[in-house]
C-alpha positions in Angstrom: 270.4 344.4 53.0 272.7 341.6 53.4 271.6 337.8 52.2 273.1 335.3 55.1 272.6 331.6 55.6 272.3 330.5 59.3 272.7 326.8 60.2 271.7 324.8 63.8 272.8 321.3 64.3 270.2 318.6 65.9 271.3 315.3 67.3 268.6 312.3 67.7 268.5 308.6 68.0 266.4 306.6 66.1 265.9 302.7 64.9 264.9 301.7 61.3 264.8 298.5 58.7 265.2 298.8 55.4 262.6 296.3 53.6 263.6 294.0 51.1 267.7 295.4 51.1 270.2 293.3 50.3 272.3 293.8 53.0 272.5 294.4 57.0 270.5 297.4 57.2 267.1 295.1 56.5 267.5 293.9 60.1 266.5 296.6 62.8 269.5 298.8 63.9 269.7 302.1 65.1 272.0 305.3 64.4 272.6 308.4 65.8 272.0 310.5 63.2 273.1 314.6 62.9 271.7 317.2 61.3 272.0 320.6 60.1 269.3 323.3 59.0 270.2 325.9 57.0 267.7 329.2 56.5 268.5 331.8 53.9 267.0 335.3 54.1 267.6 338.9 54.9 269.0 340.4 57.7 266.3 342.5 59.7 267.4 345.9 60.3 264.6 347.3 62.6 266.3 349.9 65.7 264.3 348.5 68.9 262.8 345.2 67.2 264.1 342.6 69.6 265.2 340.3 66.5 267.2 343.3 64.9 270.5 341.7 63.0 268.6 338.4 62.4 267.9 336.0 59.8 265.6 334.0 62.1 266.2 333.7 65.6 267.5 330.0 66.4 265.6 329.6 69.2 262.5 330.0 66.3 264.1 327.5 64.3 264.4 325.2 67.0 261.4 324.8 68.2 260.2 324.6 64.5 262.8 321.0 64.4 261.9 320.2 67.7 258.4 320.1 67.1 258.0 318.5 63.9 261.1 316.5 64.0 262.7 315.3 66.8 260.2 315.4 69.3 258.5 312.3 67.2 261.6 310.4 65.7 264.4 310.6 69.0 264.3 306.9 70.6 261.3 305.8 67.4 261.5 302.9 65.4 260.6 304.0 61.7 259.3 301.1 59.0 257.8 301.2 55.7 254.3 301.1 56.1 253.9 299.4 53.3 255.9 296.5 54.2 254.6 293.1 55.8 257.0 295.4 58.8 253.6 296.9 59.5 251.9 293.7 60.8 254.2 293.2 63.3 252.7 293.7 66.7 255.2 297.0 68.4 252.4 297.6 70.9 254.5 297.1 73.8 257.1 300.1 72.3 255.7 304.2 72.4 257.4 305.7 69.2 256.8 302.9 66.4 255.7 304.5 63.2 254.8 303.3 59.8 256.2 305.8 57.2 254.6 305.8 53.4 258.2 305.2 52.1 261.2 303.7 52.7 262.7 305.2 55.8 266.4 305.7 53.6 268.4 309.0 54.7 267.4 309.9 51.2 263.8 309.8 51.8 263.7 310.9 55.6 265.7 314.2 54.8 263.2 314.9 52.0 260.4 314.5 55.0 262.1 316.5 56.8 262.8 319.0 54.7 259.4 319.4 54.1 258.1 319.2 57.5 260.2 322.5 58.3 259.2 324.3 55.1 255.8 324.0 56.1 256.1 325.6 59.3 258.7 328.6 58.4 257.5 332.1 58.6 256.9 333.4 55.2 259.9 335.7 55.1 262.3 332.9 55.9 263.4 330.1 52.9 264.9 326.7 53.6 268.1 326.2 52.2 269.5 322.9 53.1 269.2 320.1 55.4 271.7 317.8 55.4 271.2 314.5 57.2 273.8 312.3 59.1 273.6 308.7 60.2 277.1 307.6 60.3 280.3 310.1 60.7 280.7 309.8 57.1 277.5 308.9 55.4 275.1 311.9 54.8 272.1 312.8 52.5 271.9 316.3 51.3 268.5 318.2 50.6 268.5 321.6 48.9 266.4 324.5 47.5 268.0 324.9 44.3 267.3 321.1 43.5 263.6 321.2 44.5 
């Protein structure tokens, strides 16, 4: 049996601060951030099985993303909770949430990451998730590192 790696691309918006940073990304701005989700596993060879010659069937691992992912974060303003950000009153906005970290690439694609391995059948291993928020800034999460 063959060992392949299949990816699926998500696109969201989503609004952040960065506490205490030095720079511009302290105030509230937005991005539209990319990203990819890679599964590694067999290839099912069942005659008849309706999901013979897949890894995982993408529509499985988008609903999976969807679900956990982008349903909650596209058009959400993320803050650290445990910033003075979280006294603010948002009550007017929907999607305002209070993450227990800072809400970095760094940190939100380790959040993610786990998030999806969480909900992943058993037979199917995260590989990578790499996450975009500008066309050339990306952080990278991946199995053999965790």
């Amino acid at each position: 049996m063959s060992t392949i790696r299949i990816t699926k691309e998500f696109k969201f918006e989503m609004a952040h601060a960065l506490y205490g940073y030095d720079g511009l990304c302290a105030n509230i701005h937005g991005h539209s951030y990319r990203m990819w989700v890679t599964i590694i596993g067999k290839v099912c060879h069942k005659g008849g099985y309706a999901k013979d010659g897949m890894v995982i069937d993408f529509s499985e691992l988008k609903k999976i993303v969807n679900t956990h992912i982008i349903d909650k974060f596209d058009h959400s303003l993320v803050l650290n909770g445990k910033s003075p950000h979280s006294n603010i009153d948002l009550s007017l906005f929907q999607k305002v949430y209070h993450l227990p970290y800072q809400p970095t690439s760094e940190n939100l694609v380790a959040d993610f990451a786990s998030k999806i391995q969480r909900n992943l059948h058993e037979n199917h291993q995260l590989y990578k998730v790499v996450l975009s928020e500008t066309q050339s800034s990306y952080a990278e999460w991946h199995c053999k590192d965790n």
